[in-house]
C-alpha positions in Angstrom: 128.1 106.9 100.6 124.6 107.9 101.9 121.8 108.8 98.9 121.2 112.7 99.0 117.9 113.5 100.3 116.0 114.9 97.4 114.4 118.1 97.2 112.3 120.7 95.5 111.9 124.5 96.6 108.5 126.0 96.2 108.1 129.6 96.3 106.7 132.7 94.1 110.0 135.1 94.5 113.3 133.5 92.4 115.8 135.9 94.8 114.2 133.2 97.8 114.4 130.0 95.5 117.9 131.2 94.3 119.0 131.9 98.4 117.5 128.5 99.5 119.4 126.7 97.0 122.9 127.9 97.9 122.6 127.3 101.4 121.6 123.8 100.5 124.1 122.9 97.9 126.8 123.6 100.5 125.9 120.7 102.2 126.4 117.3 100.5 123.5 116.1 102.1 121.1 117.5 99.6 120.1 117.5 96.2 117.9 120.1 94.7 116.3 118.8 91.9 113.2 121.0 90.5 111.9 124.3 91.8 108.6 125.6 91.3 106.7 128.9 91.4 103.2 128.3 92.2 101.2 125.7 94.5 100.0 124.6 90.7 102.9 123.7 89.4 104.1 122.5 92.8 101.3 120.0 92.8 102.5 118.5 89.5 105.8 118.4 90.2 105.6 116.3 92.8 104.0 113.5 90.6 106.9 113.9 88.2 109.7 114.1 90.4 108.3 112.8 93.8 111.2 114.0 95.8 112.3 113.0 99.4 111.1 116.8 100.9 109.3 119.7 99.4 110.2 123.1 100.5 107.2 125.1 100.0 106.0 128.8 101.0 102.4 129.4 101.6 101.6 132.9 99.9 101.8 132.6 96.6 99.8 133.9 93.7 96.6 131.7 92.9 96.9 128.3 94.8 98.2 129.4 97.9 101.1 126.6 99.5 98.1 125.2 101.8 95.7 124.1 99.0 99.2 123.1 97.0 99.6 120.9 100.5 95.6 119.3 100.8 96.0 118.4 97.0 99.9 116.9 97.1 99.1 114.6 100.3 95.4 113.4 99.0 97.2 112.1 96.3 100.3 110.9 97.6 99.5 110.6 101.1 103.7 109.8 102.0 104.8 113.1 101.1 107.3 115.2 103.7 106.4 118.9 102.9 108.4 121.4 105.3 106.8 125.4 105.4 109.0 128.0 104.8 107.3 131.1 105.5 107.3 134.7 107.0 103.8 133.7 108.7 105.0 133.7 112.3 101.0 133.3 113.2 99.4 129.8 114.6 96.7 130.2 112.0 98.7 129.2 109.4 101.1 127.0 111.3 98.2 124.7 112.6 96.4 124.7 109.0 99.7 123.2 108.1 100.0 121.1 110.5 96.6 119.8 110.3 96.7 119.0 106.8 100.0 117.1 107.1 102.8 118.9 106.5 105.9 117.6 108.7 107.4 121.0 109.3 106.8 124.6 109.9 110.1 126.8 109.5 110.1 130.7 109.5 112.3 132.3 107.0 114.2 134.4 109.2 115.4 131.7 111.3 117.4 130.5 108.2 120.6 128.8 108.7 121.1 125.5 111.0 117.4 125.6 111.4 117.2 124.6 107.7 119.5 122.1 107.5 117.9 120.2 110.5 114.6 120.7 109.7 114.9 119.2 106.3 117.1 116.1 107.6 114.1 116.0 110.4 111.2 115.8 107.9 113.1 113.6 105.5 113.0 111.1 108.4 108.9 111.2 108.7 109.9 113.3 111.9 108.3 116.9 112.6 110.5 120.2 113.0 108.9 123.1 114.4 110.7 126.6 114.7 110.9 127.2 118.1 109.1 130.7 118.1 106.2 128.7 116.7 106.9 126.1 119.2 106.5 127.9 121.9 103.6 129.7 121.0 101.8 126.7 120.6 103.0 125.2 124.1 101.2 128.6 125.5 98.3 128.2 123.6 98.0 124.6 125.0 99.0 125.7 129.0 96.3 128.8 128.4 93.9 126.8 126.6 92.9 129.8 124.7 91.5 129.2 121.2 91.2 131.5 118.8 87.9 129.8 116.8 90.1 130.7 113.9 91.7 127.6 114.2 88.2 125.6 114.4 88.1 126.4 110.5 89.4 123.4 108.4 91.9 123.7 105.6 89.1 124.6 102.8 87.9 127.1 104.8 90.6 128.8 106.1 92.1 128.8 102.2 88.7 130.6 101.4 88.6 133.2 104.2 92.4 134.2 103.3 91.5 134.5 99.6 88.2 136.6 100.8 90.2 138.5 102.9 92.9 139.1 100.2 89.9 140.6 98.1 89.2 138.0 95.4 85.5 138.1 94.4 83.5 134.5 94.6 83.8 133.2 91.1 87.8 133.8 90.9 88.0 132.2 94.3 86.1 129.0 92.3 88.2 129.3 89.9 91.4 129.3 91.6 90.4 126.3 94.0 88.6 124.4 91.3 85.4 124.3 92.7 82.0 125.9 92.1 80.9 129.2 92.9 77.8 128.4 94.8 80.1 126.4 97.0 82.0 129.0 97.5 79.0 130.8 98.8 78.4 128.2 101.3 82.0 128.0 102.8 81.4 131.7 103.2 78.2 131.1 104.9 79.8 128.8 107.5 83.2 131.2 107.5 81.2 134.2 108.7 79.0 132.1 111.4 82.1 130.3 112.7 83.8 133.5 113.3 81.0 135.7 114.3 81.6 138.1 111.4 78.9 139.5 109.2 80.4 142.2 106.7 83.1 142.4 104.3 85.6 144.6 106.6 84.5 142.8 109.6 86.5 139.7 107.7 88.8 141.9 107.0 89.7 142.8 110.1 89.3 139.8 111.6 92.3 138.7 108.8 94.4 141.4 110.3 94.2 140.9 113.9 94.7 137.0 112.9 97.7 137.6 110.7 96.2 136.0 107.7 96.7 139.5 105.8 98.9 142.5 106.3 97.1 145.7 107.1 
């Protein structure tokens, strides 16, 4: 008999945890072995349990899943993560991406999708869903770029939690870093993106799909 492929389900709502892990325990595939509710705890349990794939959303209270992703693979740089998110948009898909995570899987294409993504990832492989697919074969043939996608991971992570509202020093706080650096990754943010106000971030964030209006 094959060893289950070992997994542990990151996301902020228990309803989505709790949905996730039925559809995987009717396969005998899988074996979900710790869930997790924050890119915090995520992060440590990883270390504890180091399992085969991690499932992990992006928006979560505090650390988001992206900085939960940069600080997973710095320190164990083998790790399979797989996205599961409602973020249909290529700015998060190719922060993702970027910083190493193996697959990018919308939430409402549930079903086979998730069952071959994870066996894909748990491989070293990369799934992509194909709506996100797609859009980056377009983005590629049009050779469009949005210089959203010129950010790196830090400061993408710090123009979502701007745009979400949160004031420099919780921003420090959150991400573990000092608020004058903060100040600086804002600085660079708003020349990168040709933005010079608060709501001009903001809607920038909108038309981006980094927030909801």
């Amino acid at each position: 008999m094959s060893k289950k492929v070992t997994i542990v389900l990151v996301d902020d709502h228990a309803v989505v945890r709790a949905g996730v892990r039925r559809l995987l325990e009717q396969e005998a595939l899988f074996d979900v072995i710790g869930e997790a509710e924050s890119g915090e705890k995520a992060y440590h349990m990883f270390g504890e349990l180091k399992p085969d794939v991690m499932v992990m959303d992006l928006s979560m209270p505090g650390m988001g899943g992206l900085e939960a992703i940069r600080r997973i693979l710095m320190r164990h740089e083998r790790a399979r993560i797989l996205v599961l998110t409602m973020h249909e948009d290529l700015s998060f898909a190719n922060q993702a991406l970027k910083l190493g995570a193996k697959g990018y899987l919308i939430k409402n294409t549930l079903g086979d999708d998730l069952v071959k993504s994870i066996q894909t990832v748990s491989r070293g492989e990369v799934f992509l869903s194909d709506e996100i697919a797609k859009k980056m074969a377009m983005q590629s043939i049009s050779g469009e770029q949005d210089p959203i996608h010129e950010l790196s991971a830090r400061e993408f992570e710090i123009f979502r939690l701007l745009a979400e509202g949160l004031e420099i020093d919780a921003i420090a706080t959150t991400l573990n870093i000092s608020s004058k650096t903060v100040s600086n990754y804002q600085t660079m943010i708003k020349q990168k993106l040709n933005i010079n106000t608060p709501v001009e971030l903001i809607r920038y964030a909108i038309k981006a799909g980094v927030i909801k209006n």
